[in-house]
C-alpha positions in Angstrom: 35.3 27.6 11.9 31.3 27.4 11.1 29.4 25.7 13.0 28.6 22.2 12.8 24.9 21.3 11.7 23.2 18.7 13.1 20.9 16.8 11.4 18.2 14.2 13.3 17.6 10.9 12.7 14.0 11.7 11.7 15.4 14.6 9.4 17.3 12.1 7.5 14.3 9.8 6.9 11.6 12.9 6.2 14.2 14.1 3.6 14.9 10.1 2.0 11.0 9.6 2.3 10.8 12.9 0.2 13.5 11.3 -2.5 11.6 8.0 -2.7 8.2 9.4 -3.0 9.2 11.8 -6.3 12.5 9.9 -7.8 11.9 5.9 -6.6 13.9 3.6 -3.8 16.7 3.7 -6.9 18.2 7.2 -5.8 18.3 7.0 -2.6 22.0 7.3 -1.7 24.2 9.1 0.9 25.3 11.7 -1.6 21.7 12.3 -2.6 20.4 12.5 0.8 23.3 14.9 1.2 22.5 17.3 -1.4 19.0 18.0 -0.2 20.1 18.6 3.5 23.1 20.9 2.0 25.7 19.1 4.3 27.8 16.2 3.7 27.0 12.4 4.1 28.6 12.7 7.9 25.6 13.6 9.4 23.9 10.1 7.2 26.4 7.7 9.0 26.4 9.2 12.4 23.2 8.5 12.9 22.5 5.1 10.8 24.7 2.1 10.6 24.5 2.3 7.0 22.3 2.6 4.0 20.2 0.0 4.0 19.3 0.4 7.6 18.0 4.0 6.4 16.4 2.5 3.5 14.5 0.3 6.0 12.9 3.2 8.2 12.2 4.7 5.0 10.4 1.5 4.2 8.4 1.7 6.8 7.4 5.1 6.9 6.3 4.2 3.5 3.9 1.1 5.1 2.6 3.3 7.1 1.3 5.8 5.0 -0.1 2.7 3.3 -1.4 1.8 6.4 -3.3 5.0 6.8 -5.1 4.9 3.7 -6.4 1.2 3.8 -7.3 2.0 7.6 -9.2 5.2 6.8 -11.0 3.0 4.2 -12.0 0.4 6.7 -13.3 2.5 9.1 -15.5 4.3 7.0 -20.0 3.0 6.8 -19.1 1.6 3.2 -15.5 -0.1 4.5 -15.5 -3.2 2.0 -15.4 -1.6 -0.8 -13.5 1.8 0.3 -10.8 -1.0 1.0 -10.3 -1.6 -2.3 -11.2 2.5 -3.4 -8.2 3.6 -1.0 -5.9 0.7 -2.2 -6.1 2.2 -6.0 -6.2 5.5 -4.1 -2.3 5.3 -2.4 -1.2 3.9 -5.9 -2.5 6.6 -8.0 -1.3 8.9 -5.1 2.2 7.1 -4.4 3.0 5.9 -7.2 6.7 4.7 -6.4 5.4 3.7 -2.7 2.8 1.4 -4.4 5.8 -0.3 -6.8 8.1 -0.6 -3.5 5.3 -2.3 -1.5 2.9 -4.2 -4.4 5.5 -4.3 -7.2 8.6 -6.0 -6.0 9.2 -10.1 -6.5 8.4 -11.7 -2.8 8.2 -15.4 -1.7 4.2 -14.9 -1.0 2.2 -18.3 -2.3 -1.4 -17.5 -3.3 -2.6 -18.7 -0.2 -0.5 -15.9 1.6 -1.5 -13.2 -0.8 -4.6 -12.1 1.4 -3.3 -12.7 5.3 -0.3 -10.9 5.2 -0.9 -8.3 8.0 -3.6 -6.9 9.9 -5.1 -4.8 7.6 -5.9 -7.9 5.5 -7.4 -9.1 8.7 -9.8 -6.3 8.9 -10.8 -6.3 5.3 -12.1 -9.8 5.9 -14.1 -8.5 8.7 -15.7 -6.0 6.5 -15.9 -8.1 3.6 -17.7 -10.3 6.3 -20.4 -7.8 7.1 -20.8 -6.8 3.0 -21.4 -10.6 2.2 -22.6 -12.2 4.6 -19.7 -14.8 4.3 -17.9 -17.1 6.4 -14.6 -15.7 7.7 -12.9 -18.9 5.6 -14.9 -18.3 2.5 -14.4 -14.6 3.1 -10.9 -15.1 2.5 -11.0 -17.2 -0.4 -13.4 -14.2 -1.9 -11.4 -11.5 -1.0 -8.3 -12.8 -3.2 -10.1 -12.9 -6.1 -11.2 -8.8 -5.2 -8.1 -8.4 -4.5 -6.0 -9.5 -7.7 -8.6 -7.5 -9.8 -8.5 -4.4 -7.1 -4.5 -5.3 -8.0 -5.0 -5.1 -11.1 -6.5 -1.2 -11.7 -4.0 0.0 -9.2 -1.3 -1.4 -11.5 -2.9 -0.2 -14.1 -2.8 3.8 -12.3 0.2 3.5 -10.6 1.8 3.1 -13.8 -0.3 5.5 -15.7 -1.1 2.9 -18.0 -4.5 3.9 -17.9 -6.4 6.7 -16.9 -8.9 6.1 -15.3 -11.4 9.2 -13.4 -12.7 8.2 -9.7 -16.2 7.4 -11.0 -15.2 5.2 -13.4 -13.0 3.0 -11.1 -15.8 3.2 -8.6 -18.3 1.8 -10.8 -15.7 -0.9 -12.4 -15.0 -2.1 -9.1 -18.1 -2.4 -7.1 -19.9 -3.8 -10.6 -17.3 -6.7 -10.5 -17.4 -7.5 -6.9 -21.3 -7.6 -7.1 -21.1 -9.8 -10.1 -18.6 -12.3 -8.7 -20.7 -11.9 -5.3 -23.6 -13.3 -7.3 -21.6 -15.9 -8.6 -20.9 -17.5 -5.0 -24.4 -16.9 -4.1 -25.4 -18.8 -7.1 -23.1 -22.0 -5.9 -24.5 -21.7 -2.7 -21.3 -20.8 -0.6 -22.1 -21.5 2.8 -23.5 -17.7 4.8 -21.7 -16.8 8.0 -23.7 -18.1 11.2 
């Protein structure tokens, strides 16, 4: 008799992770999963309850990943807009991550679409020290920046358009200087 392989839990998500990130969350299945590790979908069920609890660990690795890139934005000496750089960065680069996280219908109201997690959190902050802004009027600017920094990744993760690194550099710190103006010009109140 051969021997049994054993496959880890954290096997089973690098290799689902791996599916996901080339083929999309729509094949992932127990038989897929399978083929790659060359076993059957035993070693799947013995060590998750079933798929959808696998799919959620693969969800999250996916967030964090996402996590990493905003993060490495942030803490960078230009972090407002590298926010919004490595956003349209994990979208050109993850592609079916991006449409998992970004692309999917959620309950959100546009009052929610900016504080969903921390890392919205601490692109306020940075916004804060780029304009100058209140943290309340910080947030109301940074979700206009963000449904046009939406916007181009859409527009890259779904190869619409291709656009080179300059040129989505330049598009997107023209227009968040030009609707920065465009407060200044109202006379938005300036954080104390």
């Amino acid at each position: 008799m051969p021997p049994i392989i054993k496959f880890s839990k954290e096997k089973i998500i690098e290799v689902a992770y791996e599916i996901v990130k080339n083929e999309g969350l729509n094949s992932l299945n127990a038989r897929r999963i399978a083929k790659e590790l060359k076993s059957s979908i035993q070693p799947i069920f013995h060590n998750f309850k079933n798929m959808e609890e696998l799919k959620e660990q693969v969800i999250n690795e996916i967030y964090n990943k996402y996590e990493e890139y905003m993060l490495s934005g942030i803490n960078e000496e230009k972090g407002y807009k590298n926010t919004g750089l490595s956003f349209i960065r994990f979208a050109k680069d993850y592609p079916e991550f991006f449409k998992i996280l970004f692309m999917q219908k959620t309950n959100l109201t546009f009052k929610d679409f900016v504080e969903t997690d921390n890392i919205d959190n601490e692109i306020i902050k940075a916004g804060q020290k780029f304009t100058g802004l209140s943290y309340e009027k910080q947030k109301e600017f940074q979700k206009k920046v963000s449904i046009f920094t939406f916007g181009i990744a859409c527009l890259v993760s779904t190869k619409t358009v291709n656009f080179s690194e300059s040129e989505i550099d330049k598009l997107l710190g023209d227009t968040v200087l030009e609707m920065l103006k465009g407060i200044n010009a109202k006379g938005e109140e300036k954080n104390e």
